[in-house]
MIKE-691150 format. One record per residue: residue number from 1; residue in three letters; x, z, y of N, C-alpha, C, O in turn. Coordinates in pm, whole numbers, plus 50000, padded with zeros to 5 digits. Atoms other than C-alpha are relative to their C-alpha. Example, Ala and Ser with C-alpha at 12.3 -4.5 7.8 and 13.67 -1.06 7.14 Angstrom:
num,residu,n.X,n.Z,n.Y,ca.X,ca.Z,ca.Y,c.X,c.Z,c.Y,o.X,o.Z,o.Y
1,ala,50089,50000,49881,51230,50780,49550,50090,50000,50120,50194,50066,50118
2,ser,49918,49994,49881,51367,50714,49894,49923,50073,50109,49974,50090,50220
//
This chain:
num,residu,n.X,n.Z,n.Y,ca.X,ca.Z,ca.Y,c.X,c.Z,c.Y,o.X,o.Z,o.Y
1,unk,49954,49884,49928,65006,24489,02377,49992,50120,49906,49879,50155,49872
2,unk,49982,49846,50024,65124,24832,02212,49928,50119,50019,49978,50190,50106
3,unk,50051,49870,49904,64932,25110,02291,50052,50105,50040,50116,50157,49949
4,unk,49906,49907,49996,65082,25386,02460,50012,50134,49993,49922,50218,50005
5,unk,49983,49892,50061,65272,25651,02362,49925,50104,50058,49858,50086,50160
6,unk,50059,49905,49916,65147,25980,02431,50069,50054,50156,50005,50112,50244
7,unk,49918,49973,49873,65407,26033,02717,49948,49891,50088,49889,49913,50194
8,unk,50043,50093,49902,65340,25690,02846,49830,50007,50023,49798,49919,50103
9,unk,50160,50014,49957,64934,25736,02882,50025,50141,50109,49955,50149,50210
10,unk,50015,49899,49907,65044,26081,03056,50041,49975,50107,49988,50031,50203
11,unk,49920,50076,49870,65266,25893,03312,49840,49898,50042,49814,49892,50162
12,unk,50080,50113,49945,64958,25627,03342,49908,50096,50060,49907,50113,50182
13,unk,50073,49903,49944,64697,25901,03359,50059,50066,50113,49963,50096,50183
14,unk,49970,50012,49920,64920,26004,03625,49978,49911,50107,49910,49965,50194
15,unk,49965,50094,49922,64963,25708,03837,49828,50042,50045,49776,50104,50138
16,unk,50137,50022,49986,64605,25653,03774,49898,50124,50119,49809,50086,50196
17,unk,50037,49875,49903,64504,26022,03977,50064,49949,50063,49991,49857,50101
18,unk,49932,49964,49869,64759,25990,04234,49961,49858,50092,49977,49850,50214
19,unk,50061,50082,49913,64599,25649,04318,49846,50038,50025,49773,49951,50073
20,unk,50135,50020,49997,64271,25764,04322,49985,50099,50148,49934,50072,50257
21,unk,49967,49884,49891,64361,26106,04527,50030,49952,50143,49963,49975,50244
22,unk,49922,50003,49938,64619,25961,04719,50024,49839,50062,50111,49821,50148
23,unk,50035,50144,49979,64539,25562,04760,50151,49937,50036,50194,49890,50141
24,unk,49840,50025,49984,64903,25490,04698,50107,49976,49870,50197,49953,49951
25,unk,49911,49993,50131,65137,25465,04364,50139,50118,50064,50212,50115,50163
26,unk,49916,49916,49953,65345,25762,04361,50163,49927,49997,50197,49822,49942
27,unk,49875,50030,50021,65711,25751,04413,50087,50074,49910,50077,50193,49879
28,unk,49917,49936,50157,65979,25791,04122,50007,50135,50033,49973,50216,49946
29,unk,49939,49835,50024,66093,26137,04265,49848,50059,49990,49840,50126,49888
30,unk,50135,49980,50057,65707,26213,04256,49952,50022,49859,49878,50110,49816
31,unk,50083,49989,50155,65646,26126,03886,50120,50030,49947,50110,50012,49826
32,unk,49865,49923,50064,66052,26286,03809,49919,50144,50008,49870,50205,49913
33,unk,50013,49889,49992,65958,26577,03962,49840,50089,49946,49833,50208,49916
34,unk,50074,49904,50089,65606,26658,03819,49986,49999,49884,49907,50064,49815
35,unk,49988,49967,50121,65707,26591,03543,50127,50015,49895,50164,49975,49784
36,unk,49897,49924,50024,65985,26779,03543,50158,49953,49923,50234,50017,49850
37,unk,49889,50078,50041,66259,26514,03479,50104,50016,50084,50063,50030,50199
38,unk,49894,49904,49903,66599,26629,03650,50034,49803,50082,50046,49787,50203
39,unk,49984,50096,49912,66656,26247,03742,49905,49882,50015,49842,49825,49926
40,unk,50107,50159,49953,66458,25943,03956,49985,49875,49857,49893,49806,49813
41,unk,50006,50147,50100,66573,25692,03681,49953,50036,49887,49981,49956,49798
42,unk,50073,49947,50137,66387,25879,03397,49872,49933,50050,49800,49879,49967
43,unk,50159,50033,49979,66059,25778,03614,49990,49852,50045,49894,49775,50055
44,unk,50005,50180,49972,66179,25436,03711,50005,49941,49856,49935,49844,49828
45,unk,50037,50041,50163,66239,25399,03300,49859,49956,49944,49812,49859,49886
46,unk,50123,49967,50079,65937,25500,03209,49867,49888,50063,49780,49834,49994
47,unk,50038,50135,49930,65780,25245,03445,50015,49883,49939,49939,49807,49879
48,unk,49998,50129,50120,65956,25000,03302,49947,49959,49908,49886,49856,49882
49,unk,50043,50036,50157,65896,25052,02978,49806,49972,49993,49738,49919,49906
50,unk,50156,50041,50029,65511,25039,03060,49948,49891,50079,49829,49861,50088
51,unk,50011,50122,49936,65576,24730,03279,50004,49873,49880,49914,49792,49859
52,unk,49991,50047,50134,65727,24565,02951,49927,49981,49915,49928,49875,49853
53,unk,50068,49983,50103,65466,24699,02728,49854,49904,50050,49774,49857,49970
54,unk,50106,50065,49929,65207,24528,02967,49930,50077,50006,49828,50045,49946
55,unk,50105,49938,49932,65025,24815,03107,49983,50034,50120,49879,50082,50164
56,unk,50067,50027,49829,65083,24790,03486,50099,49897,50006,50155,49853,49906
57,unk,49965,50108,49968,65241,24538,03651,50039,49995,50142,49993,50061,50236
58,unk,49947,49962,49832,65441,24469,03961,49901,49915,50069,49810,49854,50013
59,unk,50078,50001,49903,65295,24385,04286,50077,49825,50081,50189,49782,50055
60,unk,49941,50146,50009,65347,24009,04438,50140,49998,50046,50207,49897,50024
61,unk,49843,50017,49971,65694,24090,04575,50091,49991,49912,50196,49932,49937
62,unk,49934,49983,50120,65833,24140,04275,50136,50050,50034,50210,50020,49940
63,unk,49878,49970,49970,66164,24290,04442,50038,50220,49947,50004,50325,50001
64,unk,50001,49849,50069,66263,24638,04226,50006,50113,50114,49946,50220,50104
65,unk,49980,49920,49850,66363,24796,04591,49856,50039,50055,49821,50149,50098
66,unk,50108,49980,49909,66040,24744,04727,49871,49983,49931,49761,49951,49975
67,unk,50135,50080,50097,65813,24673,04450,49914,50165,49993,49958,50279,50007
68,unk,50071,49873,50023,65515,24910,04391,49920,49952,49881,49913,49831,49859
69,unk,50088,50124,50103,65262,24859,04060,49883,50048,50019,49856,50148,50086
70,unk,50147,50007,49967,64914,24822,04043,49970,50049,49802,50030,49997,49708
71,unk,50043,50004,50110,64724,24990,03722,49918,49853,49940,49825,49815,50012
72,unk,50088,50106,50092,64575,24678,03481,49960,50077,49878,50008,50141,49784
73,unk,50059,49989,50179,64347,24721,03240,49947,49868,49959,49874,49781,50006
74,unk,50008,50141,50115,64353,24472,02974,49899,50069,49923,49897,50192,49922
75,unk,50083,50005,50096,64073,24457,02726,50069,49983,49877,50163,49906,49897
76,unk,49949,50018,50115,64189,24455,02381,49969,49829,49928,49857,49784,49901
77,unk,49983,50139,50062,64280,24090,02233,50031,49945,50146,50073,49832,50122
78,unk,49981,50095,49901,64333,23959,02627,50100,50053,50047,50131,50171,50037
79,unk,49880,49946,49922,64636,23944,02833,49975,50044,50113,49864,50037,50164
80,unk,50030,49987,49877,64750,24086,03159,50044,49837,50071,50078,49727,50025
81,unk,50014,50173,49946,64758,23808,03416,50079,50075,50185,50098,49999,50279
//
């Protein structure tokens, strides 16, 4: 696993508060709008790309409509699972 960029740890450090606050994973226009991205699919990207990179991970539905992710932390040398 990659470690991530400085944008992507600010999106995680995100997530990471708004579940702690808010016992919930925010929604894209949530993490567009505080962080000031004019469109949803900049924050569904950015998701991605840290779904890809293996630092969260979808949720057992796996359906992009309805899917929500869960933070993982991996240990360094082990996978996510």
């Amino acid at each position: 696993m990659t470690p991530p960029t400085t944008l992507q740890q600010a999106v995680l450090t995100y997530i990471a508060k708004c579940l702690e606050v808010e016992q919930h994973w925010p929604t894209a226009r949530q993490i567009a709008e505080d962080f000031g991205w004019l469109s949803i699919n900049a924050a569904n990207e950015h998701t991605l790309r840290l779904e890809r990179a293996g630092h969260i991970t979808r949720n057992a539905h796996g359906k992009p409509m309805l899917a929500r992710y869960q933070v993982v932390i991996v240990a360094p040398g082990a996978t996510a699972s």
